[in-house]
C-alpha positions as CSV (number, residue, x, y, z in Angstrom):
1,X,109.9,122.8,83.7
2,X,110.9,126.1,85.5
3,X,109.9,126.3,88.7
4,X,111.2,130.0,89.6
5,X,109.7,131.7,92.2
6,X,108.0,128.1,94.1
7,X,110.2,128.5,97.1
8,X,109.3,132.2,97.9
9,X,105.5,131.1,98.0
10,X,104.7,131.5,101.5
11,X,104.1,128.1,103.3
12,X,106.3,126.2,100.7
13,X,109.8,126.0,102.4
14,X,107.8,124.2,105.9
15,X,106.0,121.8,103.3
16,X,109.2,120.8,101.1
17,X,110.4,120.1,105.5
18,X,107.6,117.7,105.7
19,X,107.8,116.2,102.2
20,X,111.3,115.4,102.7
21,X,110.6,113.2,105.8
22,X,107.9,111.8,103.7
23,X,109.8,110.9,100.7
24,X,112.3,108.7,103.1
25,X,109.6,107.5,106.0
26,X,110.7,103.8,106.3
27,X,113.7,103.6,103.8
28,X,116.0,102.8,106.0
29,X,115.1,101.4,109.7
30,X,116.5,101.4,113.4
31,X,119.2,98.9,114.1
32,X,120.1,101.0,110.2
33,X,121.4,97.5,109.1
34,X,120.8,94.9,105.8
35,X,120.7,92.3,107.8
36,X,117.8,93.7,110.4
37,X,114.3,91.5,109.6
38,X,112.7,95.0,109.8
39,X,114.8,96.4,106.6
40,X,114.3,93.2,104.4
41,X,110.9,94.6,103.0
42,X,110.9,97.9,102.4
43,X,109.2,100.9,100.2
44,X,105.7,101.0,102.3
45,X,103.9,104.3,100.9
46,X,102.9,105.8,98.1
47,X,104.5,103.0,95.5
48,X,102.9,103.5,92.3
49,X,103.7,100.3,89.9
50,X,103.5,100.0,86.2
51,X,99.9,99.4,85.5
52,X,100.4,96.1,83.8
53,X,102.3,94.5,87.1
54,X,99.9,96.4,89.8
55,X,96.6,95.1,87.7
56,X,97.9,91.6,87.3
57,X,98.6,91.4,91.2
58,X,95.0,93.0,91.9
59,X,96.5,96.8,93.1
60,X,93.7,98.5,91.7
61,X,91.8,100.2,95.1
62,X,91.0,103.3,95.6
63,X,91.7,103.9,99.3
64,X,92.5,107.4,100.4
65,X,96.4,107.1,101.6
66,X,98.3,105.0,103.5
67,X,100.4,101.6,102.7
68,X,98.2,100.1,99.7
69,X,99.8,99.8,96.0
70,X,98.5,100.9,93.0
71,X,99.7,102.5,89.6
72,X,98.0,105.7,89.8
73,X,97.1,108.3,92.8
74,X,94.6,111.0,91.8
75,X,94.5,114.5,94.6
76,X,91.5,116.6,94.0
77,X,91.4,119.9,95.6
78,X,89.7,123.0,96.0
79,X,91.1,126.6,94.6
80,X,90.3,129.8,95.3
81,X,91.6,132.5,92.3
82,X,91.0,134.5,89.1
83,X,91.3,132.2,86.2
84,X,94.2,133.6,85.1
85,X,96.4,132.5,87.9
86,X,98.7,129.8,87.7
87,X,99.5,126.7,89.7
88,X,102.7,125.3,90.0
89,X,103.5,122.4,91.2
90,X,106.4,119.6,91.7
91,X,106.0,116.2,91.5
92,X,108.3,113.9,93.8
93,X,109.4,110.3,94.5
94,X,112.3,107.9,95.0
95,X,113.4,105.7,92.1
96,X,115.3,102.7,92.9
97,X,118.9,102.0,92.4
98,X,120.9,98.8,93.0
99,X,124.2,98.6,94.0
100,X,126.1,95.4,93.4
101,X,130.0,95.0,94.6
102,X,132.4,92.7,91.9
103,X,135.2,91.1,93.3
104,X,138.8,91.2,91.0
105,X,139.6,87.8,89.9
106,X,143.2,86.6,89.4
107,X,143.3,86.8,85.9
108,X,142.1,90.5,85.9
109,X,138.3,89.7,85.4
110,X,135.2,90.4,87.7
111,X,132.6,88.4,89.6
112,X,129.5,89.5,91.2
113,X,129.3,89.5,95.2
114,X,127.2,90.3,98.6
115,X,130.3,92.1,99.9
116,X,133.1,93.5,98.9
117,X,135.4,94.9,101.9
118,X,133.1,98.0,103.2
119,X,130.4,97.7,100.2
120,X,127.3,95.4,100.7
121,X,125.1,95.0,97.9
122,X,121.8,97.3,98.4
123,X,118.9,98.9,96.7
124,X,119.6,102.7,97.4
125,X,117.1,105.0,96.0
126,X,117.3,108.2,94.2
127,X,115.3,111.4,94.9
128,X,113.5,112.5,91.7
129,X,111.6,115.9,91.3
130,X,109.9,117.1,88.5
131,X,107.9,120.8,88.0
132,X,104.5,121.0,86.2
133,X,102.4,124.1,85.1
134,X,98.9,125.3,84.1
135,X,97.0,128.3,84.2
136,X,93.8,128.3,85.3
137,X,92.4,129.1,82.1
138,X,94.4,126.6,80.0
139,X,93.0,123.9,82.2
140,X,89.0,125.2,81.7
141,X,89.6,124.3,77.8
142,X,90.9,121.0,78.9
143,X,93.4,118.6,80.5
144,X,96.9,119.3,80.6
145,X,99.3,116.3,80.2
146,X,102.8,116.4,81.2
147,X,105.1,112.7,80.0
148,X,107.9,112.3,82.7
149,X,110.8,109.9,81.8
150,X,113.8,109.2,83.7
151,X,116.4,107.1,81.5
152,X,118.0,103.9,83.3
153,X,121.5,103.4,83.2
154,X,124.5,101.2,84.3
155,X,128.2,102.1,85.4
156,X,130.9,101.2,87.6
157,X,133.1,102.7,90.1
158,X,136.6,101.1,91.1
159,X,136.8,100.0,94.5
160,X,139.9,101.2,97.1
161,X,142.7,98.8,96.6
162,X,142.0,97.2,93.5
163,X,139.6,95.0,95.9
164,X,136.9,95.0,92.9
165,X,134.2,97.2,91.5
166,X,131.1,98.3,92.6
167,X,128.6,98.3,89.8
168,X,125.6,100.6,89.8
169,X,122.2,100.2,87.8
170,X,119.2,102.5,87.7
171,X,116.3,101.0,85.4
172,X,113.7,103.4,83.0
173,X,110.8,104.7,84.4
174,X,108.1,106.4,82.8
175,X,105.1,108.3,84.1
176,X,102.0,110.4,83.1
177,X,100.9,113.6,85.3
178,X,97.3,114.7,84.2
179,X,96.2,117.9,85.8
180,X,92.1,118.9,85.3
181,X,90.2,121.9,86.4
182,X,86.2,121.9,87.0
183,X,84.4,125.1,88.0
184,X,82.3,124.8,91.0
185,X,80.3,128.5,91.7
186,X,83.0,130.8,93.4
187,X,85.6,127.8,93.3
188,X,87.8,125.5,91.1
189,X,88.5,122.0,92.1
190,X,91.8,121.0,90.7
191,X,92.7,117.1,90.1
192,X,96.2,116.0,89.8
193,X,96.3,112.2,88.4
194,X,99.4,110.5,88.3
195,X,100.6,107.1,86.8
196,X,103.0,105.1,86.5
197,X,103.2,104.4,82.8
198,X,105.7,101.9,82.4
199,X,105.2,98.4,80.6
200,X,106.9,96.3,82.2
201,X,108.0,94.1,83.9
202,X,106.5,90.7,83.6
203,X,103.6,89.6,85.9
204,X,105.6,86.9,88.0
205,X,108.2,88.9,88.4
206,X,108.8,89.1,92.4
207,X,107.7,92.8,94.1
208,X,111.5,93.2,94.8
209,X,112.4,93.3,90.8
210,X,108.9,95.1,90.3
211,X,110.2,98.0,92.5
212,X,113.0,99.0,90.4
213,X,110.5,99.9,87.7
214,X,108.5,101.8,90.5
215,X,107.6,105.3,91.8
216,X,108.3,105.2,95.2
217,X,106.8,107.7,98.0
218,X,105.6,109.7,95.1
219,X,103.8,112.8,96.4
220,X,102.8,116.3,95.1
221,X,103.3,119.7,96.1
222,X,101.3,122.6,94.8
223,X,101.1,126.1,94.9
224,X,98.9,128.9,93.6
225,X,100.8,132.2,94.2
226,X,97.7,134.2,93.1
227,X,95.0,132.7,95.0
228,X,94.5,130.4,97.9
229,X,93.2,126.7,99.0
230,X,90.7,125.6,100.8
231,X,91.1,122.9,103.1
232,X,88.9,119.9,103.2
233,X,90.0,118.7,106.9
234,X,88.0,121.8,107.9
235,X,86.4,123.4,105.5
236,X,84.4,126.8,105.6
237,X,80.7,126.2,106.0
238,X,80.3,127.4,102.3
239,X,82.9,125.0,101.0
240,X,81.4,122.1,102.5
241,X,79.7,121.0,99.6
242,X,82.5,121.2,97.3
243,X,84.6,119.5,99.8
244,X,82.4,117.0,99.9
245,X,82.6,116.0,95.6
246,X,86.7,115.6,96.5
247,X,87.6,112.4,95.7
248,X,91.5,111.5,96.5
249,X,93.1,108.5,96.1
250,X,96.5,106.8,97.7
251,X,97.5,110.3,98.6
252,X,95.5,113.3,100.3
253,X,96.2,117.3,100.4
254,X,96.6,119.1,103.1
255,X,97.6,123.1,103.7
256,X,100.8,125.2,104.8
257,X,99.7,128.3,104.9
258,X,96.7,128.8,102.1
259,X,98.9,129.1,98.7
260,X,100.6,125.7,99.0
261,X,99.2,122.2,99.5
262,X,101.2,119.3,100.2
263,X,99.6,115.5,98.7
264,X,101.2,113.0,100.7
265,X,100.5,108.9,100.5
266,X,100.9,109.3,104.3
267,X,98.3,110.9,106.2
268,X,99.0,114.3,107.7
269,X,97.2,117.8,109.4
270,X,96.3,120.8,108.0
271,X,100.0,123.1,108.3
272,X,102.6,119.9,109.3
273,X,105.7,120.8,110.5
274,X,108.7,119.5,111.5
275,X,109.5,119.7,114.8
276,X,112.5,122.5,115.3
277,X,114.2,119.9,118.2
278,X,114.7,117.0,115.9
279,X,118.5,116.5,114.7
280,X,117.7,115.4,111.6
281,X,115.4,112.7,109.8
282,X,115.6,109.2,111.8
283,X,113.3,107.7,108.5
284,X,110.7,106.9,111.4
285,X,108.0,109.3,112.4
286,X,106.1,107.1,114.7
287,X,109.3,106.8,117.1
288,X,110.8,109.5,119.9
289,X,114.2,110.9,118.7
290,X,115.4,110.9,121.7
291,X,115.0,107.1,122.5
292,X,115.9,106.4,118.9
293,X,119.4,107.9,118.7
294,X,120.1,106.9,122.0
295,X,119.6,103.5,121.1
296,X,121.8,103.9,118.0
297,X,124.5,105.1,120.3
298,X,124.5,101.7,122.0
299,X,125.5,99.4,118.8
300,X,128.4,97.5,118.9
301,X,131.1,98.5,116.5
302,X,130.3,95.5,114.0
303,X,126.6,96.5,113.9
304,X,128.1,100.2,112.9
305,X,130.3,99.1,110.7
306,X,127.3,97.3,108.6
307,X,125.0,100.0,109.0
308,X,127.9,102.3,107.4
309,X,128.2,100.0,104.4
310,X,124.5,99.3,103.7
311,X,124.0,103.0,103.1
312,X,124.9,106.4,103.3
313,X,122.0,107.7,104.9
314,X,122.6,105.4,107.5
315,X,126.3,106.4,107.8
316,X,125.2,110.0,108.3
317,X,122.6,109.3,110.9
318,X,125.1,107.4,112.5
319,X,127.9,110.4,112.0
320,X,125.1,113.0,113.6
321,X,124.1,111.1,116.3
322,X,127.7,110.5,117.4
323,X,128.2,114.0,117.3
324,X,125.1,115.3,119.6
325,X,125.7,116.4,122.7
326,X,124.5,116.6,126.0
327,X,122.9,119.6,125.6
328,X,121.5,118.3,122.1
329,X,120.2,115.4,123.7
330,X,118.3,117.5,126.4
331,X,116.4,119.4,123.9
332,X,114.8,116.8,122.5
333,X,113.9,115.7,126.1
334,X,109.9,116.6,127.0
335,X,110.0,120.2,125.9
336,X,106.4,120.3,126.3
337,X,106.1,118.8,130.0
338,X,105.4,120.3,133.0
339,X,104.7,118.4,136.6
340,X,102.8,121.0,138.1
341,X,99.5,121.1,138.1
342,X,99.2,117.9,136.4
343,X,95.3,118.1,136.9
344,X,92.5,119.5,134.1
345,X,89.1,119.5,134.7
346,X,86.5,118.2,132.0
347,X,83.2,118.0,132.6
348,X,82.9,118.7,136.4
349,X,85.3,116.5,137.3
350,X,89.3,116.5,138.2
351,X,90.9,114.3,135.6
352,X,94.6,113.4,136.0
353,X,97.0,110.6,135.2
354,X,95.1,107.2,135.5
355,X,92.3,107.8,135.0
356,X,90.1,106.0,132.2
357,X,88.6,108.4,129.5
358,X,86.3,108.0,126.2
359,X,87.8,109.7,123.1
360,X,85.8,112.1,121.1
361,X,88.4,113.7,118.9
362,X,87.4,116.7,116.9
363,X,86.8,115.1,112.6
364,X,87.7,118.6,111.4
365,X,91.1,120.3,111.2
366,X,92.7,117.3,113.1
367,X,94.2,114.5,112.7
368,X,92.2,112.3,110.0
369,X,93.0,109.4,111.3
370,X,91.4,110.4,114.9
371,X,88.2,109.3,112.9
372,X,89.1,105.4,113.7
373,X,89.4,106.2,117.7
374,X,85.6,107.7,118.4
375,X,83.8,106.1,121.2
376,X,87.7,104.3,122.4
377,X,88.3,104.2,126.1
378,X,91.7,105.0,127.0
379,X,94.4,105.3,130.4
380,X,95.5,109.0,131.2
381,X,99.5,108.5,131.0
382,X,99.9,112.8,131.7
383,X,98.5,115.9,131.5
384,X,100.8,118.7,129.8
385,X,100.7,122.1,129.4
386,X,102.6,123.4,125.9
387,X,104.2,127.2,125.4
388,X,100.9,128.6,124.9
389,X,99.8,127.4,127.8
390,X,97.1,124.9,126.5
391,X,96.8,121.6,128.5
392,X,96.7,118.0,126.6
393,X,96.2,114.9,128.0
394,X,98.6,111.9,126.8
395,X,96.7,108.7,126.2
396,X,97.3,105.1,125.7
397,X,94.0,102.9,124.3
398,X,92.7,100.3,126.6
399,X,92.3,97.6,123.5
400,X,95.9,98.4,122.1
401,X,97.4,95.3,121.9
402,X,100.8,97.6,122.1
403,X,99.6,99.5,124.7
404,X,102.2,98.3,127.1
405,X,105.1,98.7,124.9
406,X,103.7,102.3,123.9
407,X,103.9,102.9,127.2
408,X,107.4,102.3,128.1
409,X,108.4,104.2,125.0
410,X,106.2,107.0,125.7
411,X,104.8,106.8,122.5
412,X,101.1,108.7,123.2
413,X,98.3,109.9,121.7
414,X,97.1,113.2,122.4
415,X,94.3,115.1,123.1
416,X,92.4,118.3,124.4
417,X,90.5,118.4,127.3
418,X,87.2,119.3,124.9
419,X,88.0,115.3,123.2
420,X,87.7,113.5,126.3
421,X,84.8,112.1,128.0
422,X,86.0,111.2,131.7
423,X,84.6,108.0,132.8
424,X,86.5,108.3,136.5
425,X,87.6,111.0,137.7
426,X,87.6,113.3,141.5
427,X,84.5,115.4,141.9
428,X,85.2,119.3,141.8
């Protein structure tokens, strides 16, 4: 499918930043090695199975995003343009490859093995992309349908040294991408369903084989050049209804800019962007970069060398991070802190670091997932003041059972002083 003209949309270069880091959130974790507990299961969003597997292993929920498995995810959002405009979309996800190194034998033959000098066997993944396209007013006289294959295949490379071989295998996959419009008064909601259409493989087959037949981090990005979206994290007061009838599933839309949604299994805000000090993706959003590649600076030469030969992401992070310098390292150092005043008032009283507070996050055009922390007390780690001169307070929950270990990472949740309830505090 053509997809000219996508990445001038306004908006659509920031999300295709984001959807990147959400395509390989979790593929490949810190210590970056085979042999780390952490990287023995693997593949945690948006996995969409073939149906037959995913039904017989009861994967059929409907929750909105996050780590549960299905065969299908369904985005429904709203649109706001003539009928004759078009959206354009791409749909994206990771399809699973195995590498497998042979050892030569004697007499010239080959034999399967974990390791052949530098090459460990390991399930890499390949990026897939695919475009789809509808007018408006093709999809008001009915469903568009778009089949997506991707052919398996199976070849081998000679290893350096006439060591062995290493043999690659990608299996078939098949999917079905369903896009439906419904007219709602002076808007259109648009539903993009996609499913994993594949037959096999059997139902006791392990998840581990299952995956190779899988779409993995599968996502969506849409954009209508002529017309706009609506958001349904904050929605205008006369789009509330229509937000309301949105049903999503496994994946949820969000904005960049007004022409260009991004659906991601993972939830996100309204206009996501990655941050302009990170080096490059770690595949962990919930850690720092500055503690992470610190910490892969300090692994021993052996760990290196098997985080090199489990996969090449991993080399390069490890490449990148041995390049950074001092000055690299620095910006990703606080660049939102400041000591002074490290004070905000809320509610007649002084509030600083320490003090106990009750969250009452904002449920529109925030963070979704803020939703699950309403009426949580929580410790006042710092007040900081960003370039636009806004104050936050950073905030550990009292009833973490992590909140100690958040702590000494600095991992925080954050808030303005309008989402906070002080429950100590000085008198102004």
């Amino acid at each position: 499918m053509d997809t000219n003209g996508i990445d001038a949309v306004p908006g659509f270069r920031a999300a295709l930043e984001v959807a990147d880091a959400v395509l390989y959130e979790g593929y490949l974790l810190y210590p970056y090695r085979r042999s780390s507990p952490k990287n023995r299961v693997r593949w945690q969003f948006g996995v969409l199975l073939p149906e037959p597997w995913a039904r017989a292993h009861g994967l059929e929920g409907g929750g909105v995003a996050g780590s549960a498995e299905s065969w299908w995810q369904q985005t429904e959002c709203l649109v706001a343009a003539p009928a004759d405009a078009v959206v354009r979309g791409r749909v994206r996800f990771l399809h699973l490859r195995r590498r497998t190194p042979e050892e030569r034998l004697p007499d010239g033959g080959h034999r399967r093995a974990d390791r052949v000098g530098d090459v460990l066997s390991f399930d890499e993944a390949v990026p897939r992309e695919f475009g789809v396209e509808a007018s408006l007013a093709e999809l008001l006289d009915g469903e568009k349908r778009f089949d997506l294959s991707v052919p398996g295949f199976e070849t081998v490379t000679p290893l350096p040294g006439a060591a062995g071989r290493t043999r690659w295998r990608e299996w078939p996959l098949r999917a079905r991408v369903t896009l439906s419009l419904t007219p709602m008064r002076t808007l259109f909601k648009l539903r993009v369903r996609i499913e994993n259409a594949g037959k096999g493989p059997a139902a006791e087959t392990p998840r581990d084989e299952a995956l190779r037949h899988a779409l993995i981090a599968c996502h969506t990005l849409l954009t209508v050049p002529e017309g706009r979206f609506v958001s349904l994290l904050d929605p205008p007061e006369w789009a509330k209804e229509a937000a309301g009838t949105c049903v999503n599933a496994h994946t949820y839309p969000v904005l960049s800019g007004d022409r260009v949604v991004l659906s991601s299994p993972i939830l996100l805000y309204d206009n996501p962007r990655v941050a302009p000090e990170s080096p490059g993706d770690l595949h962990d959003a919930a850690e720092i970069d500055e503690i992470l590649s610190l910490r892969t600076l300090t692994l021993t030469d052996a760990e290196k060398r098997e985080a090199r030969a489990t996969d090449p992401r991993a080399a390069a992070i490890l490449d990148r991070v041995e390049a950074m310098t001092a000055e690299d390292l620095a910006r990703l150092h606080g660049t939102t802190r400041d000591p002074d005043p490290d004070v905000v008032e809320v509610a007649g009283r002084r509030v600083r670091k320490g003090c106990r507070v009750r969250l009452r996050p904002r449920l529109k055009g925030t963070d979704p997932q803020d939703m699950f922390l309403v009426g949580r007390t929580a410790l006042v780690e710092d007040v900081l003041l960003d370039v636009d001169g806004a104050r936050h307070l950073a905030v550990t929950l009292e009833d973490d059972p992590a909140a100690e270990l958040n702590q000494w990472y600095g991992r925080y949740r954050y808030f303005s002083p309008d989402e906070i309830e002080p429950l100590d505090g000085e008198p102004v």
